[in-house]
Backbone and ligand atoms as CSV (ligand in chain L), in Angstrom:
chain,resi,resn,atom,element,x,y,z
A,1,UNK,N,N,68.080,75.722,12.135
A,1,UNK,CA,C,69.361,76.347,11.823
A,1,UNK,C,C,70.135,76.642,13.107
A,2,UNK,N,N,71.100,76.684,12.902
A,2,UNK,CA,C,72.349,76.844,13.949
A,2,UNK,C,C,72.769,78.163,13.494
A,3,UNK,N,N,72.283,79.134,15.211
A,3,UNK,CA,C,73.093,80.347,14.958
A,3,UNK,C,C,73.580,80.442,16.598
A,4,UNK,N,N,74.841,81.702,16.330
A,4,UNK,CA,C,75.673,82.195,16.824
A,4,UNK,C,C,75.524,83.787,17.122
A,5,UNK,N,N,75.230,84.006,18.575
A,5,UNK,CA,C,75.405,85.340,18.681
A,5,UNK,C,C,76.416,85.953,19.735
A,6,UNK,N,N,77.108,86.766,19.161
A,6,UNK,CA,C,78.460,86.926,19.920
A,6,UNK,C,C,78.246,88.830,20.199
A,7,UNK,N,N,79.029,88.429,21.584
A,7,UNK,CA,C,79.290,90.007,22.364
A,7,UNK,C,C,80.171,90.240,22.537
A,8,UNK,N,N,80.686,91.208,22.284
A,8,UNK,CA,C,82.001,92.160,22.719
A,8,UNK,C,C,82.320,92.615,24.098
A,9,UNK,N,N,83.180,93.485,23.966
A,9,UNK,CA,C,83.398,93.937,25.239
A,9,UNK,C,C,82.710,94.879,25.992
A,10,UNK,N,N,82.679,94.775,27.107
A,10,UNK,CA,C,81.945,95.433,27.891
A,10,UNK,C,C,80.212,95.920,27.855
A,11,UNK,N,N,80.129,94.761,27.417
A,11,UNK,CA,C,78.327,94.496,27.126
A,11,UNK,C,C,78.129,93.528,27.751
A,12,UNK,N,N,79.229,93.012,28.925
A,12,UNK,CA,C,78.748,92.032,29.934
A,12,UNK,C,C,77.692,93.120,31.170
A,13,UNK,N,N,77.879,94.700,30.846
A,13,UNK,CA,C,77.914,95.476,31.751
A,13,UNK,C,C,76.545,96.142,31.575
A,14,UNK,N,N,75.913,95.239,30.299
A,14,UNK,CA,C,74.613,95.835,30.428
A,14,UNK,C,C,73.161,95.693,31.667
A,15,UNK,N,N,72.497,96.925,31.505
A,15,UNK,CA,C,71.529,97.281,32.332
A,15,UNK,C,C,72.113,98.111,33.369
A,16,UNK,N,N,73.468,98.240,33.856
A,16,UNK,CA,C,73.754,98.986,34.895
A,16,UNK,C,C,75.102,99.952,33.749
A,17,UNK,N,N,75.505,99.848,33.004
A,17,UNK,CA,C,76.550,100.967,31.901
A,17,UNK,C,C,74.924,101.613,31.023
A,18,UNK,N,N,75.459,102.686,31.406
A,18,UNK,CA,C,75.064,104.225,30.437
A,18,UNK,C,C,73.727,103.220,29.850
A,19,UNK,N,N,72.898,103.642,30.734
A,19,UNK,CA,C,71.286,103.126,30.085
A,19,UNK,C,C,70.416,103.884,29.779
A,20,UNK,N,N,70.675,105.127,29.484
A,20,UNK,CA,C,70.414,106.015,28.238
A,20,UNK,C,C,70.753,105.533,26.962
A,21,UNK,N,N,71.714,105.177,27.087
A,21,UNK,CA,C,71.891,104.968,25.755
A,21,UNK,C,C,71.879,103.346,25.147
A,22,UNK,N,N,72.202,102.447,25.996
A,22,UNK,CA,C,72.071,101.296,25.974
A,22,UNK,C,C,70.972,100.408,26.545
A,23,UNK,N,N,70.398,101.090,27.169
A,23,UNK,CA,C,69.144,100.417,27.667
A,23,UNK,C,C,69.122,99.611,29.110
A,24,UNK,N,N,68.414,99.424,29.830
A,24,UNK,CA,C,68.035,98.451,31.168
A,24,UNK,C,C,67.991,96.806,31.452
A,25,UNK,N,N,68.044,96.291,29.911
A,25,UNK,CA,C,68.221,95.093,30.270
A,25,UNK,C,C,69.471,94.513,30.287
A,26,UNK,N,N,69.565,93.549,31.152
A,26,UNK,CA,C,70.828,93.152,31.208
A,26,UNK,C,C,71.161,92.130,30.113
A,27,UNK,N,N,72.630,91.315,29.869
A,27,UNK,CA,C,72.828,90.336,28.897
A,27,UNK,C,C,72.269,89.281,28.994
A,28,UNK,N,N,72.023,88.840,30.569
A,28,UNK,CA,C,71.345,87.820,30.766
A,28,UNK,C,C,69.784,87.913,30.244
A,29,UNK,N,N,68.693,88.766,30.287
A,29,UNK,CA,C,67.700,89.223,29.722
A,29,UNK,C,C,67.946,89.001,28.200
A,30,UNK,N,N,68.844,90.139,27.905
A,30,UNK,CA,C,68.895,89.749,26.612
A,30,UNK,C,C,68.893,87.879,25.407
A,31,UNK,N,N,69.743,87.517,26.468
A,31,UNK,CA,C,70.190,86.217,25.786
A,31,UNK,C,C,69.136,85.403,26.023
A,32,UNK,N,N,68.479,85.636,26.959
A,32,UNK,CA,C,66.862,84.755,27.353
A,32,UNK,C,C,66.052,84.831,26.443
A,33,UNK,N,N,65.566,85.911,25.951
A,33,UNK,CA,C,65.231,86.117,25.087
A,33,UNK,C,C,65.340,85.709,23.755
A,34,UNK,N,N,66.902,85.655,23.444
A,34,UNK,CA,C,67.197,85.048,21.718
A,34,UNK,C,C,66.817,83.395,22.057
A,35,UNK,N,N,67.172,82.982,23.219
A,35,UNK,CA,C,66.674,81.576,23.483
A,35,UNK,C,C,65.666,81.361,23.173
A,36,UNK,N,N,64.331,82.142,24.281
A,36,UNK,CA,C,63.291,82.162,23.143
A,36,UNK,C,C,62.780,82.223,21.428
A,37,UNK,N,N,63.312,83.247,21.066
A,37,UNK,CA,C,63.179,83.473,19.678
A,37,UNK,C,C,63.796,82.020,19.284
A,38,UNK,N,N,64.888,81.468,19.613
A,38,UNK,CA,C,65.289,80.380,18.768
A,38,UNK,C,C,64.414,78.920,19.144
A,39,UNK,N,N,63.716,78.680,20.105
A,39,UNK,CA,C,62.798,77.519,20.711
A,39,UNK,C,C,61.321,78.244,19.499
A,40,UNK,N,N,60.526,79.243,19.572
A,40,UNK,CA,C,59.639,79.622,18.641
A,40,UNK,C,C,60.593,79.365,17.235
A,41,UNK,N,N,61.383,79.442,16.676
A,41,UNK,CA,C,61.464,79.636,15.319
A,41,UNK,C,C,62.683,78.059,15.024
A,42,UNK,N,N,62.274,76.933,15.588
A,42,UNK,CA,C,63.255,75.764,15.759
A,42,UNK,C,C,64.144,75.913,15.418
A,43,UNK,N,N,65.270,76.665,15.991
A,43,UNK,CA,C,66.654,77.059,15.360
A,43,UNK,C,C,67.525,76.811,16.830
A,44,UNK,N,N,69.132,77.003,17.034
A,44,UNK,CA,C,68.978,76.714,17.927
A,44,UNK,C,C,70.592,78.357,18.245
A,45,UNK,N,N,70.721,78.620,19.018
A,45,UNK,CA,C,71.312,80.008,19.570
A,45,UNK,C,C,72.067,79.266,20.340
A,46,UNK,N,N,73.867,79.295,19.932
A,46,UNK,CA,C,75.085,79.748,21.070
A,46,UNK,C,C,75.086,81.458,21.462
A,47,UNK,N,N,75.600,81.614,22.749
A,47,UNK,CA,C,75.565,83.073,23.028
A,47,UNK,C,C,76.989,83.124,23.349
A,48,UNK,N,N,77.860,84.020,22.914
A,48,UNK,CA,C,79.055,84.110,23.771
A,48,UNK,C,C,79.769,85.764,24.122
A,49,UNK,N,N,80.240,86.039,25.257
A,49,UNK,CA,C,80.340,87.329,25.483
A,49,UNK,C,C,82.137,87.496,25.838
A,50,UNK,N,N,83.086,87.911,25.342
A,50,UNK,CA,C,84.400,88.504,25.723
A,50,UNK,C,C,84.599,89.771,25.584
A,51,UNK,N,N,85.617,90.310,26.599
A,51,UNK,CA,C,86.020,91.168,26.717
A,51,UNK,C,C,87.681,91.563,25.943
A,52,UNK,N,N,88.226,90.226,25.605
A,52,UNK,CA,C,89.238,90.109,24.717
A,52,UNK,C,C,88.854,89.962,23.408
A,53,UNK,N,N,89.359,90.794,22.725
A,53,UNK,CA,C,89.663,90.484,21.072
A,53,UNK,C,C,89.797,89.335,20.576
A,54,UNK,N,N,91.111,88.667,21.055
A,54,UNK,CA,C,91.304,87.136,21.026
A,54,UNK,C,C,90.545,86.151,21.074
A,55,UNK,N,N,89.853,86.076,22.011
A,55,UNK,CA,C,88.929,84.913,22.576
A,55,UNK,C,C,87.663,85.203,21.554
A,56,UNK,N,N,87.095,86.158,20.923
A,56,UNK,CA,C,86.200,86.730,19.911
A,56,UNK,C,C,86.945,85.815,18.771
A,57,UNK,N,N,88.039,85.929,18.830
A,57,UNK,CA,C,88.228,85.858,17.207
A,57,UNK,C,C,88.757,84.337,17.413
A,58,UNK,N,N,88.608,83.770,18.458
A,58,UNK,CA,C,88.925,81.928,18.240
A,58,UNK,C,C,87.454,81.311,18.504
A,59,UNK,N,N,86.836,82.200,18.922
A,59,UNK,CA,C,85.081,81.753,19.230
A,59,UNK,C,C,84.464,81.588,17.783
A,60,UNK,N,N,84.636,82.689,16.753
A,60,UNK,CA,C,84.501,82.669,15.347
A,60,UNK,C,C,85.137,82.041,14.528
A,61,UNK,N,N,86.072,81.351,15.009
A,61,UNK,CA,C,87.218,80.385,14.345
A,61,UNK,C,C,86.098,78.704,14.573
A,62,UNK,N,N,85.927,78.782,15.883
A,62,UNK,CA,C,85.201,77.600,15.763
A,62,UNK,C,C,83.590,77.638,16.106
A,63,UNK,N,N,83.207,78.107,16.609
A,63,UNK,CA,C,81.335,78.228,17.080
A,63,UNK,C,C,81.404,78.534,15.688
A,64,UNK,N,N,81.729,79.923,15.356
A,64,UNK,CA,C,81.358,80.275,14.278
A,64,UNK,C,C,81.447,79.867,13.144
A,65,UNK,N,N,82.312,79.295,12.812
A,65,UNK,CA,C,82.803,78.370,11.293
A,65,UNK,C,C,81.627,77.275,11.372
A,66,UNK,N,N,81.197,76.378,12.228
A,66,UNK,CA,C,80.138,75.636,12.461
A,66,UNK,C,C,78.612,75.925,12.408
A,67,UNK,N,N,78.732,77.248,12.345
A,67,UNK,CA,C,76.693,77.944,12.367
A,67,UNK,C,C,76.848,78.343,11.068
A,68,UNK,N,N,75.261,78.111,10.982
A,68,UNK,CA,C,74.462,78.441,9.734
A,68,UNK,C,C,74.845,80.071,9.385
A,69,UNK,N,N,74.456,80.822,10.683
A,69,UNK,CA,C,74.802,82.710,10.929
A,69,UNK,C,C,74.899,83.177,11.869
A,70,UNK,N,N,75.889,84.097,11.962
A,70,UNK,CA,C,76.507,85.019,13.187
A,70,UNK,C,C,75.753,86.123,13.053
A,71,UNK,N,N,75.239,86.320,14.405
A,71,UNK,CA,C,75.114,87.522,14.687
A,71,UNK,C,C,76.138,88.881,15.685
A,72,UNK,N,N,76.149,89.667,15.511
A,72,UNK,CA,C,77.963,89.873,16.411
A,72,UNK,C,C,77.583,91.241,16.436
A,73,UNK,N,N,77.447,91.481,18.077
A,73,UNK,CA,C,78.054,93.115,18.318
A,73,UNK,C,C,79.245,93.394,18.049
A,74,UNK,N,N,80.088,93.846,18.260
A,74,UNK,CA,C,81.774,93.556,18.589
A,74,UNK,C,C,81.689,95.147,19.529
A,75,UNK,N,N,80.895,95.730,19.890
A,75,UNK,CA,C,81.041,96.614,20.549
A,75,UNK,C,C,82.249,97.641,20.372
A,76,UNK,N,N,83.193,98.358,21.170
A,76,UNK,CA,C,84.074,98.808,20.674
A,76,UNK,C,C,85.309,98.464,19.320
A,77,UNK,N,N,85.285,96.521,19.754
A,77,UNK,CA,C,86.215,96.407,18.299
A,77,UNK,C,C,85.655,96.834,17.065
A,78,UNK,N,N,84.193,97.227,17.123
A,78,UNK,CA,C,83.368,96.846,15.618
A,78,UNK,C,C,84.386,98.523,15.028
A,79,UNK,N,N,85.067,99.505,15.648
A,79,UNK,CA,C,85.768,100.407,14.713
A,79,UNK,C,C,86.810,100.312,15.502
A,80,UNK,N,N,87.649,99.312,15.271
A,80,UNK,CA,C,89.242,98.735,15.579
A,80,UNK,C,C,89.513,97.517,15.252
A,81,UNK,N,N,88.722,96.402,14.550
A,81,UNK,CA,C,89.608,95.609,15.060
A,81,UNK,C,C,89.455,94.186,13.529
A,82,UNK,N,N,90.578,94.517,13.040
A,82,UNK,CA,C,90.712,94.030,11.678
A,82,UNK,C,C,90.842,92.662,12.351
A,83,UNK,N,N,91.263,92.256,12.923
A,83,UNK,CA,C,91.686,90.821,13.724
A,83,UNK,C,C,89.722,89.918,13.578
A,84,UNK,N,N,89.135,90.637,14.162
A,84,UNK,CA,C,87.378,90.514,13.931
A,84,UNK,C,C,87.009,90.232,12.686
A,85,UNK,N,N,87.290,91.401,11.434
A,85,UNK,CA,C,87.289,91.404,10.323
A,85,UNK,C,C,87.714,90.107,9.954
A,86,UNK,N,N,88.743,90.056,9.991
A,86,UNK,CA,C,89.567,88.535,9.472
A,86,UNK,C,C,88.932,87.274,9.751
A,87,UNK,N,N,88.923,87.187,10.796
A,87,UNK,CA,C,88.152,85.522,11.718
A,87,UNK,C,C,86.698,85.703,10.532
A,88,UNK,N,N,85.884,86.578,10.400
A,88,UNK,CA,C,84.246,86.629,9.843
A,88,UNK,C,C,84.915,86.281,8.347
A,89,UNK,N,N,85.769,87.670,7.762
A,89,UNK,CA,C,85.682,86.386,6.258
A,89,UNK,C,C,86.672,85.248,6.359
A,90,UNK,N,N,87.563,84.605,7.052
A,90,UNK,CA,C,88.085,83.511,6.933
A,90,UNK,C,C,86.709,82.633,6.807
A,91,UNK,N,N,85.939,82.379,8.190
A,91,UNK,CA,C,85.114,81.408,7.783
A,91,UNK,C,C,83.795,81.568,7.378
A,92,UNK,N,N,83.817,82.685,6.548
A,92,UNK,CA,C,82.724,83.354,6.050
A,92,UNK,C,C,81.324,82.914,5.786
A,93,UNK,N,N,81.232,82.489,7.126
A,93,UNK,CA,C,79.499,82.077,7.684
A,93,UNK,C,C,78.527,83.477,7.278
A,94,UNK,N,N,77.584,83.701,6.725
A,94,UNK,CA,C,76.454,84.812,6.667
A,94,UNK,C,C,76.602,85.343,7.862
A,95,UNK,N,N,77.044,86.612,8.292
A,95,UNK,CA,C,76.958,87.926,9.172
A,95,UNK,C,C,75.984,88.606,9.362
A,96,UNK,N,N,75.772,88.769,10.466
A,96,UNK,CA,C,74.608,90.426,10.787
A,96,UNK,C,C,75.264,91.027,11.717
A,97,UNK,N,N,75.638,92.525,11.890
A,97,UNK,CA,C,76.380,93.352,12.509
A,97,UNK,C,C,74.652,94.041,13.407
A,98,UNK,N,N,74.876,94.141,14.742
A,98,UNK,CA,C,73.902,94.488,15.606
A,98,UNK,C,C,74.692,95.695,16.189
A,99,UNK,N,N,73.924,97.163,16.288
A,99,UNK,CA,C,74.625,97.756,17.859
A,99,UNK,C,C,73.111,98.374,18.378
A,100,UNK,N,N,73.045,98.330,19.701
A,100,UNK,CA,C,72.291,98.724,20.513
A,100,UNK,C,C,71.728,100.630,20.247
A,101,UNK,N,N,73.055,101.267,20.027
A,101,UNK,CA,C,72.571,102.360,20.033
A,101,UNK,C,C,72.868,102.855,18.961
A,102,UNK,N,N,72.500,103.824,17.839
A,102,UNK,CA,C,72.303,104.512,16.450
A,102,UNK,C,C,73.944,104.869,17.062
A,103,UNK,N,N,75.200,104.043,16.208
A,103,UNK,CA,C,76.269,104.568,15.898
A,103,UNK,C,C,76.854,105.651,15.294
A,104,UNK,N,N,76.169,106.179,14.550
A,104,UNK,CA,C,76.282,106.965,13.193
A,104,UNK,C,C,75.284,108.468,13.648
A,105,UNK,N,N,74.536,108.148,15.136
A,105,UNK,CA,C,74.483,109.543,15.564
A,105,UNK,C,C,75.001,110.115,16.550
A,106,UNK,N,N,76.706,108.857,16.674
A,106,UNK,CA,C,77.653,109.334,17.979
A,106,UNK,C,C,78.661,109.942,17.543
A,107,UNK,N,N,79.192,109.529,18.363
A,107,UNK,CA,C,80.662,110.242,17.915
A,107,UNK,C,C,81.324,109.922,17.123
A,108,UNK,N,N,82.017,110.832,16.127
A,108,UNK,CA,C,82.606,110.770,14.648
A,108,UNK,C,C,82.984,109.095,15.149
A,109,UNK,N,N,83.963,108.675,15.798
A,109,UNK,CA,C,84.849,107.921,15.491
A,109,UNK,C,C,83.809,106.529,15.860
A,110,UNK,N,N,82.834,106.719,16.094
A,110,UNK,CA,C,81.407,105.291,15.856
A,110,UNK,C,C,80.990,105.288,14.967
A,111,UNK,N,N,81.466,106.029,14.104
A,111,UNK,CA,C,80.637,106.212,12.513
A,111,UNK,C,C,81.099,104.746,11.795
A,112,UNK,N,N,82.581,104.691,11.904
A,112,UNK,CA,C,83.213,103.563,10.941
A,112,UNK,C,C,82.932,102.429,11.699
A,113,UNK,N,N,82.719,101.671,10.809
A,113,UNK,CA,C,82.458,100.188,11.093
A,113,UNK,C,C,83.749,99.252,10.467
A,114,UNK,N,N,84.275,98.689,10.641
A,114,UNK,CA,C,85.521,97.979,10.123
A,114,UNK,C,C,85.295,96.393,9.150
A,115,UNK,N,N,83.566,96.250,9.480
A,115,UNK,CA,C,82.667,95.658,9.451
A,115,UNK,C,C,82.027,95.572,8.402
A,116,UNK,N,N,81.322,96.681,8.242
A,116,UNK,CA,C,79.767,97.253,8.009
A,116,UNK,C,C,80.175,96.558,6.510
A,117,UNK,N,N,81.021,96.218,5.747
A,117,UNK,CA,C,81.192,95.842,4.088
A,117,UNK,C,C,81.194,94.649,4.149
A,118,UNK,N,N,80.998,93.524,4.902
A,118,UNK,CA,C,80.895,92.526,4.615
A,118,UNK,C,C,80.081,91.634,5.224
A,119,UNK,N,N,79.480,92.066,6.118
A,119,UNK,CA,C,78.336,91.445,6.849
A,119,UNK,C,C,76.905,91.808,5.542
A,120,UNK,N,N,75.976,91.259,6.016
A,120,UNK,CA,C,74.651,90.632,5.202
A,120,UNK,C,C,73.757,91.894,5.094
A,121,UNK,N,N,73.597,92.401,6.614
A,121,UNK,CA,C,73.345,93.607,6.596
A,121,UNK,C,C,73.587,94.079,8.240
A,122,UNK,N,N,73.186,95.287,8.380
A,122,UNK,CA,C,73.168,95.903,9.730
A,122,UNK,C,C,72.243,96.734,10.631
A,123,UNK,N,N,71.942,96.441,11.778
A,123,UNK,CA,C,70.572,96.885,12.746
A,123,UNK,C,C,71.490,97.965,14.035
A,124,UNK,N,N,70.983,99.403,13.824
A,124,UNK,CA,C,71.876,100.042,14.398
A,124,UNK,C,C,70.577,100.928,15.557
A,125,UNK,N,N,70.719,100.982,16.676
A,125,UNK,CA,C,69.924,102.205,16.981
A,125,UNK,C,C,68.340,101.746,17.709
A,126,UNK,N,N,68.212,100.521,17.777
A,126,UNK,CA,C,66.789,99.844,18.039
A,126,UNK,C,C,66.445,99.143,19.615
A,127,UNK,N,N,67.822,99.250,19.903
A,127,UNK,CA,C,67.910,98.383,21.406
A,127,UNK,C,C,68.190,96.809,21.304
A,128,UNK,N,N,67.692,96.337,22.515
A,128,UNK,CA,C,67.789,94.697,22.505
A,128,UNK,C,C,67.286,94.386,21.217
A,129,UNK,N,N,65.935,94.482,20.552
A,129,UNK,CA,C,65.212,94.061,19.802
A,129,UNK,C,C,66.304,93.633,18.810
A,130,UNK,N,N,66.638,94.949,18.514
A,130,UNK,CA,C,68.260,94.270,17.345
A,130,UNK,C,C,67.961,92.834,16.999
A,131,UNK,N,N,68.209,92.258,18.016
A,131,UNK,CA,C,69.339,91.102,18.035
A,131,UNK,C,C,68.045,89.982,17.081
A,132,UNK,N,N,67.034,90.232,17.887
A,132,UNK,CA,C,65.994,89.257,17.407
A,132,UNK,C,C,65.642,89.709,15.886
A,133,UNK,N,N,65.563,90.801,15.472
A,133,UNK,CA,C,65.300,91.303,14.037
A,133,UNK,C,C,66.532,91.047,13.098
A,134,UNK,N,N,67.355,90.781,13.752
A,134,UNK,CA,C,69.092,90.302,12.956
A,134,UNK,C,C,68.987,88.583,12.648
A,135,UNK,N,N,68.343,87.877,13.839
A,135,UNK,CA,C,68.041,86.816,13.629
A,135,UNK,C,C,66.964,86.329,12.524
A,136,UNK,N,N,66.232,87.162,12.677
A,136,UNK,CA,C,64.682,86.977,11.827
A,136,UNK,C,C,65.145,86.876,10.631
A,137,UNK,N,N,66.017,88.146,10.020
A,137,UNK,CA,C,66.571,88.798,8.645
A,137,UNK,C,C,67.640,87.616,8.237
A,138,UNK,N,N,68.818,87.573,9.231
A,138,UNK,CA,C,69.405,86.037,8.785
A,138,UNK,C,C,69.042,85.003,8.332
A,139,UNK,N,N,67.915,84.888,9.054
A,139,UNK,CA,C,67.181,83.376,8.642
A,139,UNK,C,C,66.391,83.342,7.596
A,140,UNK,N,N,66.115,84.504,7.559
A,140,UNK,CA,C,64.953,85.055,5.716
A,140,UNK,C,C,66.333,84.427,5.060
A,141,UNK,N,N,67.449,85.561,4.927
A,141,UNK,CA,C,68.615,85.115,3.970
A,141,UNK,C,C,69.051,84.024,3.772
A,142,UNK,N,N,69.124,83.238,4.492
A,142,UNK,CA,C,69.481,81.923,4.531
A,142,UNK,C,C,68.457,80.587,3.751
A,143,UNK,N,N,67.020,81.306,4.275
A,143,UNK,CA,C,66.138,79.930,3.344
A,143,UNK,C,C,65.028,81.036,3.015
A,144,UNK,N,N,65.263,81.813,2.391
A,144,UNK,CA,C,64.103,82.941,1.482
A,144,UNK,C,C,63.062,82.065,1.180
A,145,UNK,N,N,61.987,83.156,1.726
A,145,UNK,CA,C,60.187,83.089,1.833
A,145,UNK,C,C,59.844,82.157,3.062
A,146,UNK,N,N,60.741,81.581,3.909
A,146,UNK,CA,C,60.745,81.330,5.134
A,146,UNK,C,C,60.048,81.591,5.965
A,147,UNK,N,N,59.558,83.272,6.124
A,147,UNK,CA,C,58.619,83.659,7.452
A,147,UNK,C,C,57.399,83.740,7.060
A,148,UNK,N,N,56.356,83.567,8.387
A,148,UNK,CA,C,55.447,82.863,8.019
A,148,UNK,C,C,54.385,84.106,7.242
A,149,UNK,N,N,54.794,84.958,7.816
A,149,UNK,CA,C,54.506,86.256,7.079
A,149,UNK,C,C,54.117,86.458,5.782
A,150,UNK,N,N,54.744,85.672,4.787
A,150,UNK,CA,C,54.824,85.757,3.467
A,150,UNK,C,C,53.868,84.958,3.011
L,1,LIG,C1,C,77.839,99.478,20.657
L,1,LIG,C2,C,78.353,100.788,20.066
L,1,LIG,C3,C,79.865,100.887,20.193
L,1,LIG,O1,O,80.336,102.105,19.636
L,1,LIG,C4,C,80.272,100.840,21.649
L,1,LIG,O2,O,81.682,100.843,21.768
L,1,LIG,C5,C,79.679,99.701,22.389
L,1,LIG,C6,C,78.303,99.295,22.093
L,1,LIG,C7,C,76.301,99.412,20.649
L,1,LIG,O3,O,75.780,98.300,20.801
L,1,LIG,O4,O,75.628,100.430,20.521
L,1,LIG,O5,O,80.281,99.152,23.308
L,1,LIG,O6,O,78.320,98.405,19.860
């Protein structure tokens, strides 16, 4: 399967921004990682990271319209930015909404997700791992009884 995992803004800045709360590894770490996960589970991972709204929402216009499932921080847009909203159901590829740190035990205005109603489901509060447990869960959804688990 062909997936897509996309970053928002200012999560190019991980391992050295607020790592209390976001954690020590950097994006590059991070994305090494989903590489891995996608070489173990023969699937194959685009990664893409902006700091513009725009460039998010033409990346999901085309990477994204083309993958099996998105996975997508949107970081600050994920409570602003209907433009995000739009691009995911226009080409309404299967969604997983990821954030690094438990949103919903920050500040009021991280509570809303602009999101959270139309994606597949959502991994809030877990760290990097997220990303790989968003992948795992996508790919259950996508070809159910899939992992080897079962
Ligand atoms: C975040 C949470 C957002 O509220 C914040 O603006 C981010 C990162 C997270 O991964 O925890 O930039 O999406």
């Amino acid at each position: 399967m062909r997936f897509v995992v996309i970053h928002g803004p200012n999560l190019n800045l991980l391992g050295s921004r607020e790592p209390d709360t976001y954690g020590t590894m950097t994006l590059d770490d991070i994305n090494a990682s989903l590489a891995q996960w996608a070489e173990e589970n023969g699937s194959t991972i685009d990664t893409f990271q902006s700091n513009m709204e725009g460039e998010l929402v033409t990346f999901i216009q085309t990477a994204g319209a083309a993958a099996d499932g998105i996975v997508i921080n949107p970081a600050a847009y994920t409570h602003t930015s209907i433009a995000i909203r739009d691009a995911l159901l226009a080409v309404g590829t299967p969604s997983v909404e990821v954030h690094l740190s438990n949103t919903d035990a920050r500040e009021e205005f991280r509570h809303h997700s602009v999101i959270s109603d139309i994606v597949v489901g959502r991994i809030l509060g877990l760290g990097a791992i997220g990303y790989r447990l968003a992948l795992t869960g996508l790919q259950q959804h996508l070809q159910p009884g899939t992992l080897t688990s079962e």
